[in-house]
PDBQT receptor file of N, H, CA, C and O in Angstrom, charges set to zero:
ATOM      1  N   UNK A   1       0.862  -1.191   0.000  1.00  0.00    +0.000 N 
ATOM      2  CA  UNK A   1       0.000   0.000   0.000  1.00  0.00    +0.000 C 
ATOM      3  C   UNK A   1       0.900   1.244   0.000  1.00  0.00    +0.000 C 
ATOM      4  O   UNK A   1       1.818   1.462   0.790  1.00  0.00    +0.000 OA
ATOM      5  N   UNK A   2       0.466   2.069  -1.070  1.00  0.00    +0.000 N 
ATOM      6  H   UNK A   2      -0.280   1.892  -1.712  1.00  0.00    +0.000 HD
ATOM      7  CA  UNK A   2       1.448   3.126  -1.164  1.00  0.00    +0.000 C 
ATOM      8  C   UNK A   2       1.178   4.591  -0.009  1.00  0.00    +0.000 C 
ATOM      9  O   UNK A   2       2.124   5.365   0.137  1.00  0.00    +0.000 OA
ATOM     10  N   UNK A   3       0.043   4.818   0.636  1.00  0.00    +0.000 N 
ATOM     11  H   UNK A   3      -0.725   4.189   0.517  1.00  0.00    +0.000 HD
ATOM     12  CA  UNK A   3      -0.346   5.421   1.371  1.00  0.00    +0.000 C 
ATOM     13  C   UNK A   3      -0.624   4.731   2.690  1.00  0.00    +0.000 C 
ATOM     14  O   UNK A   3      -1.673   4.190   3.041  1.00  0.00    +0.000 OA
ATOM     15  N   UNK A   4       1.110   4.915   3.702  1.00  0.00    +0.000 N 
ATOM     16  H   UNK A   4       1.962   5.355   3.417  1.00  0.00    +0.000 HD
ATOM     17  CA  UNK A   4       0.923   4.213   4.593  1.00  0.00    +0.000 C 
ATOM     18  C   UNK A   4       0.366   5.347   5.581  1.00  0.00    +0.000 C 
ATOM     19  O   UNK A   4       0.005   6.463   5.209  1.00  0.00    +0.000 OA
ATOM     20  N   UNK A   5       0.354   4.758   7.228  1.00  0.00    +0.000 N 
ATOM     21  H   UNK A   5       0.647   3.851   7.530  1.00  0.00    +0.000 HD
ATOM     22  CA  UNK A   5      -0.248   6.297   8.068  1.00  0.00    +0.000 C 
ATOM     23  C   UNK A   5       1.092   7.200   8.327  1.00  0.00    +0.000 C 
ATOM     24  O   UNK A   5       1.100   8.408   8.092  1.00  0.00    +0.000 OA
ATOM     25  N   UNK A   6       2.019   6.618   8.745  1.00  0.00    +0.000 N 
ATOM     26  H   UNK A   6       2.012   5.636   8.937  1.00  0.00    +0.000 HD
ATOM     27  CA  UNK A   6       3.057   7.687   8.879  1.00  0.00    +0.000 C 
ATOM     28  C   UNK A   6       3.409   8.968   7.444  1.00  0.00    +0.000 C 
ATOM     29  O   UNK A   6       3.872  10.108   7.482  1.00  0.00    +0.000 OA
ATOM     30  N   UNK A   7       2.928   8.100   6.298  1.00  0.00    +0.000 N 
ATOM     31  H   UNK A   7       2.552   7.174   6.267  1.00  0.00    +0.000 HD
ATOM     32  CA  UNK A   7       3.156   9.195   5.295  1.00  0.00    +0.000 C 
ATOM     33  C   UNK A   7       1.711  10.173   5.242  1.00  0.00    +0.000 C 
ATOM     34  O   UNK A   7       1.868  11.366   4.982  1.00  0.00    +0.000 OA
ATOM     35  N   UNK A   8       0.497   9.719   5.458  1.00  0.00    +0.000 N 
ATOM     36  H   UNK A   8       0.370   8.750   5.669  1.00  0.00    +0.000 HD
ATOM     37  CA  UNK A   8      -0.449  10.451   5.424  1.00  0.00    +0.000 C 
ATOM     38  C   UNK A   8      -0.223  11.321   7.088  1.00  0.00    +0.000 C 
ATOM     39  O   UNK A   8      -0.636  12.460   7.309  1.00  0.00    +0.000 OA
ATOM     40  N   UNK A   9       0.453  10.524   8.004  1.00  0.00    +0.000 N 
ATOM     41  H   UNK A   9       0.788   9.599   7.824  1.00  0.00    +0.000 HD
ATOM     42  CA  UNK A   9       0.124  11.912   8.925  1.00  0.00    +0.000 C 
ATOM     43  C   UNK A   9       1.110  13.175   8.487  1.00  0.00    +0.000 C 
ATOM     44  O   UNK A   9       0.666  14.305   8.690  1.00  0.00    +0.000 OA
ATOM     45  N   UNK A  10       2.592  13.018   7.824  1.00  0.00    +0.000 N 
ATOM     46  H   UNK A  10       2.953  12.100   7.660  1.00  0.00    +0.000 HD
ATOM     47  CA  UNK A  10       3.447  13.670   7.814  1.00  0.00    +0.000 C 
ATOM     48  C   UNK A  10       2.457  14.933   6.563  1.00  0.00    +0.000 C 
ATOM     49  O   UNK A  10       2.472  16.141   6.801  1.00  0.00    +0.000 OA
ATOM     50  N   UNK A  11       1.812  14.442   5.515  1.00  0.00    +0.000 N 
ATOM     51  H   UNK A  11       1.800  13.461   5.322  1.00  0.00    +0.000 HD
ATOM     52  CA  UNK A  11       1.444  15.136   4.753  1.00  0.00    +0.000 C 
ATOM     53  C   UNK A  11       0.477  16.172   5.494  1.00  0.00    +0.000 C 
ATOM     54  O   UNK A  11       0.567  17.378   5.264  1.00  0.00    +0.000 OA
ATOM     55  N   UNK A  12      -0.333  15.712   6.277  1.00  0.00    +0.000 N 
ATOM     56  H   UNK A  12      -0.406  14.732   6.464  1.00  0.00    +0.000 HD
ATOM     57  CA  UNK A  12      -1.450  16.598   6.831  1.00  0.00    +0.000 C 
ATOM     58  C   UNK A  12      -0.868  17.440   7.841  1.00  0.00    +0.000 C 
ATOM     59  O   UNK A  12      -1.339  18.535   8.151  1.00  0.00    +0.000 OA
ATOM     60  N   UNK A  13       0.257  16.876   8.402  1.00  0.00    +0.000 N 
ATOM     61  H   UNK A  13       0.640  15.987   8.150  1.00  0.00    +0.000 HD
ATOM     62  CA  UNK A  13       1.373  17.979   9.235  1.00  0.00    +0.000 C 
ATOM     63  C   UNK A  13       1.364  19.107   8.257  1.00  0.00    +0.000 C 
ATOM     64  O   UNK A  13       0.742  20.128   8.551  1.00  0.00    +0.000 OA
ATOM     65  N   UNK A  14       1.918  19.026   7.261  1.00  0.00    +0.000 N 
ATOM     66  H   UNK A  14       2.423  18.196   7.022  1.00  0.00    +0.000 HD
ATOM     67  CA  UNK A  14       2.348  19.824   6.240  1.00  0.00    +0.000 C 
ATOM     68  C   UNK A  14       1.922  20.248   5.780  1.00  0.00    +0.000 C 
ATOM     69  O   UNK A  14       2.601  20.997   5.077  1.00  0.00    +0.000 OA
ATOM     70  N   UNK A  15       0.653  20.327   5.605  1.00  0.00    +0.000 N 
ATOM     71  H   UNK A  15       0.102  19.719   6.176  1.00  0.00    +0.000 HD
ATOM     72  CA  UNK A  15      -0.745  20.602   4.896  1.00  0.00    +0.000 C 
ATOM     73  C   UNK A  15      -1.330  21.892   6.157  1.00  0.00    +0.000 C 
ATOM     74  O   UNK A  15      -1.822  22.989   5.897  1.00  0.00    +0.000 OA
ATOM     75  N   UNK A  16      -1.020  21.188   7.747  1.00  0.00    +0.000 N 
ATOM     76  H   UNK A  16      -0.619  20.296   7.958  1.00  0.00    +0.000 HD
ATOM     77  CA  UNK A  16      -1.716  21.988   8.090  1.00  0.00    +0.000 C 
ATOM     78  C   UNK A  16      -0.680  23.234   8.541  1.00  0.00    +0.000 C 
ATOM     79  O   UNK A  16      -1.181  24.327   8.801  1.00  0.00    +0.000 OA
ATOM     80  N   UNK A  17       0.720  23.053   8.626  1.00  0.00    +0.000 N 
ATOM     81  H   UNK A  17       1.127  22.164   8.415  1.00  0.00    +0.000 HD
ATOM     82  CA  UNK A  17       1.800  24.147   8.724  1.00  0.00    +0.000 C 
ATOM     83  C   UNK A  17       1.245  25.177   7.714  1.00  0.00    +0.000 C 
ATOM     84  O   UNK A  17       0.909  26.276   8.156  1.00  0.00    +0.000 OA
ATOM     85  N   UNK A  18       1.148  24.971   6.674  1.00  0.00    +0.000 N 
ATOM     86  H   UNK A  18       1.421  24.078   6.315  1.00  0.00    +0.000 HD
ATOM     87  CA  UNK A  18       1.537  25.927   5.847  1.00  0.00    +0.000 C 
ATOM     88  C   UNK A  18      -0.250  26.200   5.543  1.00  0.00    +0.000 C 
ATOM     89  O   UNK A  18      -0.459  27.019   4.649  1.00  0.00    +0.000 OA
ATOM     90  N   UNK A  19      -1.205  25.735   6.046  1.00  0.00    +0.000 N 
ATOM     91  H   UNK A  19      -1.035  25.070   6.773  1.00  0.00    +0.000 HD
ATOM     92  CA  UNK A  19      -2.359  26.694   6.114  1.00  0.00    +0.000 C 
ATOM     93  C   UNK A  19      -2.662  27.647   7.569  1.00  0.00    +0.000 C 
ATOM     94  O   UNK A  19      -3.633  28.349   7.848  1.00  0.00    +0.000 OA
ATOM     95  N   UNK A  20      -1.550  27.384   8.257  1.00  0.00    +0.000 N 
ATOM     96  H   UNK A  20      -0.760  26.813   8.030  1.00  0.00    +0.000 HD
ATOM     97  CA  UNK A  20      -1.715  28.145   9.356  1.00  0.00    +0.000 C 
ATOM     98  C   UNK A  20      -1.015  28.870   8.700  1.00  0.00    +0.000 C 
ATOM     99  O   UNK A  20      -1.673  29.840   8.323  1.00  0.00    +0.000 OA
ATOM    100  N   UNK A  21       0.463  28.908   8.213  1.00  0.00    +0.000 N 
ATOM    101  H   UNK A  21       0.997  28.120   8.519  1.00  0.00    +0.000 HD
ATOM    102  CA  UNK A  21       1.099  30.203   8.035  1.00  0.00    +0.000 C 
ATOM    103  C   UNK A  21       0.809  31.338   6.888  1.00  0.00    +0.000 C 
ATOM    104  O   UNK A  21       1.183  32.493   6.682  1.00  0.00    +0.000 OA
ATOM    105  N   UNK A  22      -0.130  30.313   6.200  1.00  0.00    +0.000 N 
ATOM    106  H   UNK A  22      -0.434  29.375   6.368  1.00  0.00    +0.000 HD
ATOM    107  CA  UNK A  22      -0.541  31.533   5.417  1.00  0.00    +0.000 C 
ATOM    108  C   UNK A  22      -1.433  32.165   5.885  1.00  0.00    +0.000 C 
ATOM    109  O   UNK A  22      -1.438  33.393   5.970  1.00  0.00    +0.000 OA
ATOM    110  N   UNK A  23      -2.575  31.196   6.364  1.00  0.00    +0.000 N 
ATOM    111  H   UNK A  23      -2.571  30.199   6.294  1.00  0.00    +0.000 HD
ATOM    112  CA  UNK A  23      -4.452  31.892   6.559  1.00  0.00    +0.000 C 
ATOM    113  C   UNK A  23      -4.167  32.756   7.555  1.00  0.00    +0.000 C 
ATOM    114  O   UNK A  23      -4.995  33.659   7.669  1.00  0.00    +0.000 OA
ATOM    115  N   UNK A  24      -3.139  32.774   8.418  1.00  0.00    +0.000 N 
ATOM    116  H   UNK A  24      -2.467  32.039   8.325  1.00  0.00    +0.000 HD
ATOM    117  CA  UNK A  24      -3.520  33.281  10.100  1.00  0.00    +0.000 C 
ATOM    118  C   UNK A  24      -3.184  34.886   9.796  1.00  0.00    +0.000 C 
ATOM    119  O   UNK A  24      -3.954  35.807  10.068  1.00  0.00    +0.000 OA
ATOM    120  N   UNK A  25      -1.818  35.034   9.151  1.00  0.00    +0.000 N 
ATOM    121  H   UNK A  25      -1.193  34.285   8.930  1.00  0.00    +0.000 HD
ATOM    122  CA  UNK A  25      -1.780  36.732   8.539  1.00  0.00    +0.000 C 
ATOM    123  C   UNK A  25      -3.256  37.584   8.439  1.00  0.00    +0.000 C 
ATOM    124  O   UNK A  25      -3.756  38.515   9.070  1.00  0.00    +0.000 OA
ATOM    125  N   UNK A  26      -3.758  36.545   7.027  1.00  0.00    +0.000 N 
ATOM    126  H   UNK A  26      -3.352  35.789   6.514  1.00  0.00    +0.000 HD
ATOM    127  CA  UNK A  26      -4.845  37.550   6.324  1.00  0.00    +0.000 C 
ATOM    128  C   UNK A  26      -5.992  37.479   7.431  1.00  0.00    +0.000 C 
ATOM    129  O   UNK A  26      -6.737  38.456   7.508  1.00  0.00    +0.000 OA
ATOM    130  N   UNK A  27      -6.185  36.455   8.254  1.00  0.00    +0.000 N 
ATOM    131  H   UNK A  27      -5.580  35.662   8.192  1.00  0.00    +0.000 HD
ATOM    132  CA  UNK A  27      -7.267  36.142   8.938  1.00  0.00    +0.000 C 
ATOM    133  C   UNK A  27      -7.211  37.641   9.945  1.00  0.00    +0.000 C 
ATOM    134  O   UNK A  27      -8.207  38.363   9.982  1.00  0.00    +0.000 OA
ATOM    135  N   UNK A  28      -5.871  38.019  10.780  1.00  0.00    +0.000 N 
ATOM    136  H   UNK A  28      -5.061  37.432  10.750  1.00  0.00    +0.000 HD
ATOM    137  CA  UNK A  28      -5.620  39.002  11.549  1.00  0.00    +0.000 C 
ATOM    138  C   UNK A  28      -5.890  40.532  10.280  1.00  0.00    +0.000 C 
ATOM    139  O   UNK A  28      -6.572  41.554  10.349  1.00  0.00    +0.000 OA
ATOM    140  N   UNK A  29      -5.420  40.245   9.753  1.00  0.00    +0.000 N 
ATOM    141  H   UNK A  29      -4.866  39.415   9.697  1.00  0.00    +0.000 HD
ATOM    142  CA  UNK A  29      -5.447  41.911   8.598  1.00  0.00    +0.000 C 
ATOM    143  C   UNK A  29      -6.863  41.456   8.813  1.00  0.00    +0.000 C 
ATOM    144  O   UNK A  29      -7.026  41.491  10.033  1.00  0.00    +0.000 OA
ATOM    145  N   UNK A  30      -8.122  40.989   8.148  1.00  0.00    +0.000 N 
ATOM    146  H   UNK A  30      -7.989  40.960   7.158  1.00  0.00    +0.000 HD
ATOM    147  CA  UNK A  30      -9.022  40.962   7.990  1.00  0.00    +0.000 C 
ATOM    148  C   UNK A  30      -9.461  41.617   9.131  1.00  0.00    +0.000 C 
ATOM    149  O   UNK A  30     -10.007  42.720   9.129  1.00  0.00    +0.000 OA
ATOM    150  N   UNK A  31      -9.160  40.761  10.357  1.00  0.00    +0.000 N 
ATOM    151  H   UNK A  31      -8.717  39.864  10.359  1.00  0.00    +0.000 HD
ATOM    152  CA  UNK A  31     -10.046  41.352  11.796  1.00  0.00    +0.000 C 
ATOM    153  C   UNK A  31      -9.808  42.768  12.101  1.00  0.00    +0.000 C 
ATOM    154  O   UNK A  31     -10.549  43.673  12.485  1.00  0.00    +0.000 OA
ATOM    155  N   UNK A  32      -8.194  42.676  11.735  1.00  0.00    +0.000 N 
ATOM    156  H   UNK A  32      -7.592  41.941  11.423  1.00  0.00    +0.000 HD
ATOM    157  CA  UNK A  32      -8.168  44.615  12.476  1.00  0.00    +0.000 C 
ATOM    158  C   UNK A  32      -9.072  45.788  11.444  1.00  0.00    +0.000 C 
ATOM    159  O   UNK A  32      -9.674  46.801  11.801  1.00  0.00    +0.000 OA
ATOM    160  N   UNK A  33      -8.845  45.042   9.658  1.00  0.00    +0.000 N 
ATOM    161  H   UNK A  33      -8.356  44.220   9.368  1.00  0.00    +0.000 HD
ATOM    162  CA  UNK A  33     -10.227  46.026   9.162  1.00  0.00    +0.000 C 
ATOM    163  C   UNK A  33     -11.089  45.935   9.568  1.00  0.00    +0.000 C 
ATOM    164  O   UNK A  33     -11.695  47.006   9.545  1.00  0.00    +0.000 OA
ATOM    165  N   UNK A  34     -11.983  44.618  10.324  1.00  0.00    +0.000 N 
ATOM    166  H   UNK A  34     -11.491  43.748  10.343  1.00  0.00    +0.000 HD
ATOM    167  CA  UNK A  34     -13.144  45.523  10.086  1.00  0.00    +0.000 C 
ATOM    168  C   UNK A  34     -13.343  46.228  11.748  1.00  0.00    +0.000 C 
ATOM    169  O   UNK A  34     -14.154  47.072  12.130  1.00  0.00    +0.000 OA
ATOM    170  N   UNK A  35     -12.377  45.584  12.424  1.00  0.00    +0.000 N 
ATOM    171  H   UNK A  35     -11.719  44.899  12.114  1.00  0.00    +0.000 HD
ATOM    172  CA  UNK A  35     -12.791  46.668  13.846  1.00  0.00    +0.000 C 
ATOM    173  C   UNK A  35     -12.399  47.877  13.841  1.00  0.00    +0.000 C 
ATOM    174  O   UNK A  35     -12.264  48.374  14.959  1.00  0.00    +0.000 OA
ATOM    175  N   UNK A  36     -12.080  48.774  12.616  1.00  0.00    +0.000 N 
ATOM    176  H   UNK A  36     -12.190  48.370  11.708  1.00  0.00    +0.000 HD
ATOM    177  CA  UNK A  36     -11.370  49.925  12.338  1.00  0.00    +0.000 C 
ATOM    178  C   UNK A  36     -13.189  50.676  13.040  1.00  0.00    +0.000 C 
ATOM    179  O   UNK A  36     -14.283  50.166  13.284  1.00  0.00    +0.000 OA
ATOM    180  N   UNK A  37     -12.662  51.954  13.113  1.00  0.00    +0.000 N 
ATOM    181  H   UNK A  37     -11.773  52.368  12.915  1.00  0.00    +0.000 HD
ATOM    182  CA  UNK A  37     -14.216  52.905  13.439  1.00  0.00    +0.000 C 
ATOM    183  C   UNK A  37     -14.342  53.599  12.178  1.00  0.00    +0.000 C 
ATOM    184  O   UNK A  37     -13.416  53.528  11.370  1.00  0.00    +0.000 OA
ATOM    185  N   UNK A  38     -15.262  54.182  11.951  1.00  0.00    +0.000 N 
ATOM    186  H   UNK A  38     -16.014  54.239  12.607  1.00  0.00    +0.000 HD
ATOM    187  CA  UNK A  38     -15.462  55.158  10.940  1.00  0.00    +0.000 C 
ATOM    188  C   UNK A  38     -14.561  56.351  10.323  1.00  0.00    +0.000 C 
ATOM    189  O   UNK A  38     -14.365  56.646   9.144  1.00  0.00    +0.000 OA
ATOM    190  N   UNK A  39     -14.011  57.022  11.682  1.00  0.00    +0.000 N 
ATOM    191  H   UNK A  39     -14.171  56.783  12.639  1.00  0.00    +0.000 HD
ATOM    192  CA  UNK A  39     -13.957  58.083  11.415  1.00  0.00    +0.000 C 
ATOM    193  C   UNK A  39     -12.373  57.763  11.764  1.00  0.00    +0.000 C 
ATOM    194  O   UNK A  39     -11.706  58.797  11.729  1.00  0.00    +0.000 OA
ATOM    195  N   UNK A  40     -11.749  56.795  12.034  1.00  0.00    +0.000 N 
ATOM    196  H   UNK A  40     -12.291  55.955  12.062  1.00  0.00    +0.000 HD
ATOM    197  CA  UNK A  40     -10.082  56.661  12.623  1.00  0.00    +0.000 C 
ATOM    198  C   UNK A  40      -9.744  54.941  11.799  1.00  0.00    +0.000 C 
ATOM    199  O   UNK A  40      -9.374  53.836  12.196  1.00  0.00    +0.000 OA
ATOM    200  N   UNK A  41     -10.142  55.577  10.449  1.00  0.00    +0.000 N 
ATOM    201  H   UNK A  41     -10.442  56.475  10.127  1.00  0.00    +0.000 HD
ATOM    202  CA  UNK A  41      -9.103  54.318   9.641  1.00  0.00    +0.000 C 
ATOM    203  C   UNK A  41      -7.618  54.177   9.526  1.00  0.00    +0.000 C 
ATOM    204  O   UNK A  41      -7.076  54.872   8.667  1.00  0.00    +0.000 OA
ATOM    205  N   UNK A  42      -7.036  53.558  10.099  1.00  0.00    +0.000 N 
ATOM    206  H   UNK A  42      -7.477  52.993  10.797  1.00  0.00    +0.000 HD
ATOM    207  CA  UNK A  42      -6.014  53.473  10.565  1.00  0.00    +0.000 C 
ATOM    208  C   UNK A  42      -5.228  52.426   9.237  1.00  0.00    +0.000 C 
ATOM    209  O   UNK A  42      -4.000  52.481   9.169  1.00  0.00    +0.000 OA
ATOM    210  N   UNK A  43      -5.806  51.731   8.477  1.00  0.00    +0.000 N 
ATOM    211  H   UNK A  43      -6.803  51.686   8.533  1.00  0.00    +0.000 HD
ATOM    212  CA  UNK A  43      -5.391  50.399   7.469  1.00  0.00    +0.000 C 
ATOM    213  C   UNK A  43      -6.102  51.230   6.421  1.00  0.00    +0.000 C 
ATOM    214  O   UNK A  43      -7.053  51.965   6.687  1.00  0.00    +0.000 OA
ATOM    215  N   UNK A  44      -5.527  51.052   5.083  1.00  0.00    +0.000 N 
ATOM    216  H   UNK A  44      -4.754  50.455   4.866  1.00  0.00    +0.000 HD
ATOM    217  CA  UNK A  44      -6.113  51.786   3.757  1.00  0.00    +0.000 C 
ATOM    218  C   UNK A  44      -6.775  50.256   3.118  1.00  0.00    +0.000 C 
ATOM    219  O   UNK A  44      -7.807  50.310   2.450  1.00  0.00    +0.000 OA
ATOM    220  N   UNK A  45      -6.202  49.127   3.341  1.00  0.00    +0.000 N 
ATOM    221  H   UNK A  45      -5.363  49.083   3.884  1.00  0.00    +0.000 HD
ATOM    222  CA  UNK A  45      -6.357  47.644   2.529  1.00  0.00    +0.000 C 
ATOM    223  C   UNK A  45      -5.392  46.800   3.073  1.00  0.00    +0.000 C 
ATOM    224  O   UNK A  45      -4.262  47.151   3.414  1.00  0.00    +0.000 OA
ATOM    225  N   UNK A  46      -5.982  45.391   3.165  1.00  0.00    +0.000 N 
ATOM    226  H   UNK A  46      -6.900  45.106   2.889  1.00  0.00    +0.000 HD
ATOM    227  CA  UNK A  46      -5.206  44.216   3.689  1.00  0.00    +0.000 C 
ATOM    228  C   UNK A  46      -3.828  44.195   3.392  1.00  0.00    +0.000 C 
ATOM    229  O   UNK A  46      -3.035  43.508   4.036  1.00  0.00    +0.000 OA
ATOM    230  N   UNK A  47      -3.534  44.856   2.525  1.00  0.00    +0.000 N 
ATOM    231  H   UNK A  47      -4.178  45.414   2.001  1.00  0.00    +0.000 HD
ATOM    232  CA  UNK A  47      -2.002  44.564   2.441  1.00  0.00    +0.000 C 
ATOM    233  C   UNK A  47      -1.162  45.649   3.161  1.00  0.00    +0.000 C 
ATOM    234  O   UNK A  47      -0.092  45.364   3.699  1.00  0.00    +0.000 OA
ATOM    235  N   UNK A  48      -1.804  47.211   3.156  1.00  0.00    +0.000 N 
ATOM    236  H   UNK A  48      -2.673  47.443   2.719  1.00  0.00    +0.000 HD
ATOM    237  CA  UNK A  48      -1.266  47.861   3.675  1.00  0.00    +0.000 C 
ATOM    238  C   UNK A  48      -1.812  47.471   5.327  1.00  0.00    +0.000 C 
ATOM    239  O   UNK A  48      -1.261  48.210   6.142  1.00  0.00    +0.000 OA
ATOM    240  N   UNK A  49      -2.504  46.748   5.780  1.00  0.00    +0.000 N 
ATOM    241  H   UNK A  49      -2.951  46.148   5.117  1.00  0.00    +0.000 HD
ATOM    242  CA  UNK A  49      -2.531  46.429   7.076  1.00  0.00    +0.000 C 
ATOM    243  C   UNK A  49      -1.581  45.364   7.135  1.00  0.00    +0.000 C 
ATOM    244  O   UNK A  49      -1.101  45.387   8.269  1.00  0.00    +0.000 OA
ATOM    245  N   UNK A  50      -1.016  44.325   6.374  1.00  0.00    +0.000 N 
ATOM    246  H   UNK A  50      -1.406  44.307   5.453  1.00  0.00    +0.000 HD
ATOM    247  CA  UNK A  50       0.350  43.524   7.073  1.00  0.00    +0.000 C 
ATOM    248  C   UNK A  50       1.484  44.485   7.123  1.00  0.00    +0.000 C 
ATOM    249  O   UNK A  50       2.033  44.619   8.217  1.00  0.00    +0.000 OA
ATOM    250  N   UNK A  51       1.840  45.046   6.300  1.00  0.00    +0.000 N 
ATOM    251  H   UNK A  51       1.394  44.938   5.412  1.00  0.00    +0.000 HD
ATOM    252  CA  UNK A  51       2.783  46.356   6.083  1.00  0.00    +0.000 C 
ATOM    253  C   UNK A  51       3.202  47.004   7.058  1.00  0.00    +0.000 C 
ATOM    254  O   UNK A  51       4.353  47.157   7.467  1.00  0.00    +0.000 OA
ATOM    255  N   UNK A  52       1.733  47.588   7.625  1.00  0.00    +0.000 N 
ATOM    256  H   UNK A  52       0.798  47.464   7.294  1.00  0.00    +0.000 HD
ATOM    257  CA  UNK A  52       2.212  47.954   8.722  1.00  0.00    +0.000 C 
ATOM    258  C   UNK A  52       2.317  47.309  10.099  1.00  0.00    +0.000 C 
ATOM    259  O   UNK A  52       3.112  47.792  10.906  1.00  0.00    +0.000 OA
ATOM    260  N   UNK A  53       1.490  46.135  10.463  1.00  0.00    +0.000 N 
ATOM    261  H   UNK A  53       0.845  45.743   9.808  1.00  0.00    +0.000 HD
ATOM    262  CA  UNK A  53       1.618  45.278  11.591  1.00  0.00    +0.000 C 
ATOM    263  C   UNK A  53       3.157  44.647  11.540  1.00  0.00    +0.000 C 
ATOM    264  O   UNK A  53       3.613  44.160  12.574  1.00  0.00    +0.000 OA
ATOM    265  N   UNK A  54       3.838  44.661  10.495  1.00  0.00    +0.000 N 
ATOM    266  H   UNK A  54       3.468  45.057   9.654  1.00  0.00    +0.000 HD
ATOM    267  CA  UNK A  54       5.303  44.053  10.071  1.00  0.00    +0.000 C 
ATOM    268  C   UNK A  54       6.103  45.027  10.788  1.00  0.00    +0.000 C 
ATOM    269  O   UNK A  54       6.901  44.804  11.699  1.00  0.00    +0.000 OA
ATOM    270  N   UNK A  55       5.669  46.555  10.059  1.00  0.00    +0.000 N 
ATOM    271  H   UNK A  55       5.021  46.736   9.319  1.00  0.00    +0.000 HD
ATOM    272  CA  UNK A  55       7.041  47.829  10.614  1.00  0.00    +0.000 C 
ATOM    273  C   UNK A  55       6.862  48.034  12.234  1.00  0.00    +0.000 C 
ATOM    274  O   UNK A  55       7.774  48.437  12.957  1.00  0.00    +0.000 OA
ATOM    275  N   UNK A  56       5.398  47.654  12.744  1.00  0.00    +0.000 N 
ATOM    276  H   UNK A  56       4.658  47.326  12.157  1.00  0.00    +0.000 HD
ATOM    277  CA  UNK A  56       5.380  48.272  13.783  1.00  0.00    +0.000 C 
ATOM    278  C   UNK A  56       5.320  47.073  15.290  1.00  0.00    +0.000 C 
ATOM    279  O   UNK A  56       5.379  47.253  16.506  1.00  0.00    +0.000 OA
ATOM    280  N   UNK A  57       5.157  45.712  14.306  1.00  0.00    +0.000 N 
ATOM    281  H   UNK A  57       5.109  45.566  13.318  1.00  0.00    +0.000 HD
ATOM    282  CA  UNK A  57       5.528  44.628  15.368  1.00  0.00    +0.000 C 
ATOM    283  C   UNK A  57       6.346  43.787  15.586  1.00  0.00    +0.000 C 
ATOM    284  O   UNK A  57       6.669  43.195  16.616  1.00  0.00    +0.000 OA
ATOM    285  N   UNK A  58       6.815  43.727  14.178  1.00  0.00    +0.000 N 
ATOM    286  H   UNK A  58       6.553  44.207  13.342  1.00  0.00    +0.000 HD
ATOM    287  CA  UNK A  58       7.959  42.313  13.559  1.00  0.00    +0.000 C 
ATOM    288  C   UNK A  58       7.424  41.587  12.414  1.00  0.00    +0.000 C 
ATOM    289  O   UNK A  58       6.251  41.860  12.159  1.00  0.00    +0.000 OA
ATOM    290  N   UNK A  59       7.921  40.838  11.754  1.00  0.00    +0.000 N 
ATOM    291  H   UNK A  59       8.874  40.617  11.961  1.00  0.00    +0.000 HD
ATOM    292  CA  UNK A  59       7.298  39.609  11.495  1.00  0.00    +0.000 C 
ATOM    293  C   UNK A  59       6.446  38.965  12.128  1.00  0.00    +0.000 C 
ATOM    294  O   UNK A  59       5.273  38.841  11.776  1.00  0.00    +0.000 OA
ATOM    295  N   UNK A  60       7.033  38.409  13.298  1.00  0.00    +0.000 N 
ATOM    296  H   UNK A  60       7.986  38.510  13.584  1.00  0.00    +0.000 HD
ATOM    297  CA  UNK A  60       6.424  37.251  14.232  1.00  0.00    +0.000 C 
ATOM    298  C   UNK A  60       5.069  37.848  14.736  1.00  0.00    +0.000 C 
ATOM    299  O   UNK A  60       4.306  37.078  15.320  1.00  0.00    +0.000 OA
ATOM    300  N   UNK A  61       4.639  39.388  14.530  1.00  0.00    +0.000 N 
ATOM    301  H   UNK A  61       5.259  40.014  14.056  1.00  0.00    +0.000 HD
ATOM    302  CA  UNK A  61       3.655  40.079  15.233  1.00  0.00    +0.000 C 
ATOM    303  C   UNK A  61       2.463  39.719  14.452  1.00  0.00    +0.000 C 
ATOM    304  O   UNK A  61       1.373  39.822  15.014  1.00  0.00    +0.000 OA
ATOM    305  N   UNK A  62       2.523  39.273  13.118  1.00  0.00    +0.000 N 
ATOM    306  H   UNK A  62       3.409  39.190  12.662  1.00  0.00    +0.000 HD
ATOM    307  CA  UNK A  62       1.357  38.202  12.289  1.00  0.00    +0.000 C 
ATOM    308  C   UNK A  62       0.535  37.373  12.961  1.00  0.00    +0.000 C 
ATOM    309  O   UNK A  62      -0.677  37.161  12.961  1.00  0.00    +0.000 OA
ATOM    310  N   UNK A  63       1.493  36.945  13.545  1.00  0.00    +0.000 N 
ATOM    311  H   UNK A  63       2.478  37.118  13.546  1.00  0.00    +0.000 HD
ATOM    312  CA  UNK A  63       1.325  35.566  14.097  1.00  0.00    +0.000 C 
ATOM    313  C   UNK A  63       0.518  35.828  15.669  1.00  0.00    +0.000 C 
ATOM    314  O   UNK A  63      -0.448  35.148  16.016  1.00  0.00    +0.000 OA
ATOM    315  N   UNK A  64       0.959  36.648  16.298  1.00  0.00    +0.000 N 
ATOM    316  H   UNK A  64       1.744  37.201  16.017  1.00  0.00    +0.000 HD
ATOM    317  CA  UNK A  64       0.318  36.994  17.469  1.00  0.00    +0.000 C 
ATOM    318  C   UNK A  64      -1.079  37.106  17.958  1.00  0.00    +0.000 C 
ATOM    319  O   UNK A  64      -1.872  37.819  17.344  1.00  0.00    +0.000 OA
ATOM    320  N   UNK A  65      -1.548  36.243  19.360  1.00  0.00    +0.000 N 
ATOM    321  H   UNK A  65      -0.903  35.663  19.859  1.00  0.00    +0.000 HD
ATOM    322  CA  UNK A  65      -3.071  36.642  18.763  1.00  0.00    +0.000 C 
ATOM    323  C   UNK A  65      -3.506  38.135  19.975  1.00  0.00    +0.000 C 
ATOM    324  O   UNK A  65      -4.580  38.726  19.865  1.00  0.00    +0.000 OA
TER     325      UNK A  65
């Protein structure tokens, strides 16, 4: 059998690394737009909200919850 469990768990490891490291960024940009207020937009668009969570936290500040 070519799909033993140690290779299917290693894949879903891997599968799920790299959907955390991508989704969890946009998931945070997403949240801080929309808790922005009306009148004190602080993010212009998701990208300029990682942009700046990057200059003003780190990298690793993505990741932070």
């Amino acid at each position: 059998k070519a799909d033993s469990l140690p290779a299917k768990l290693i894949n879903g490891g891997i599968a799920g690394i790299v959907g955390v490291t991508c989704v969890f960024p946009i998931d945070l940009a997403k949240t801080r737009l929309q808790n922005q207020r009306q009148g004190q937009q602080v993010y212009k668009s998701m990208v300029d909200c990682l942009i700046k969570t990057v200059r003003s936290e780190g990298y690793f500040g993505m990741y932070r919850e």
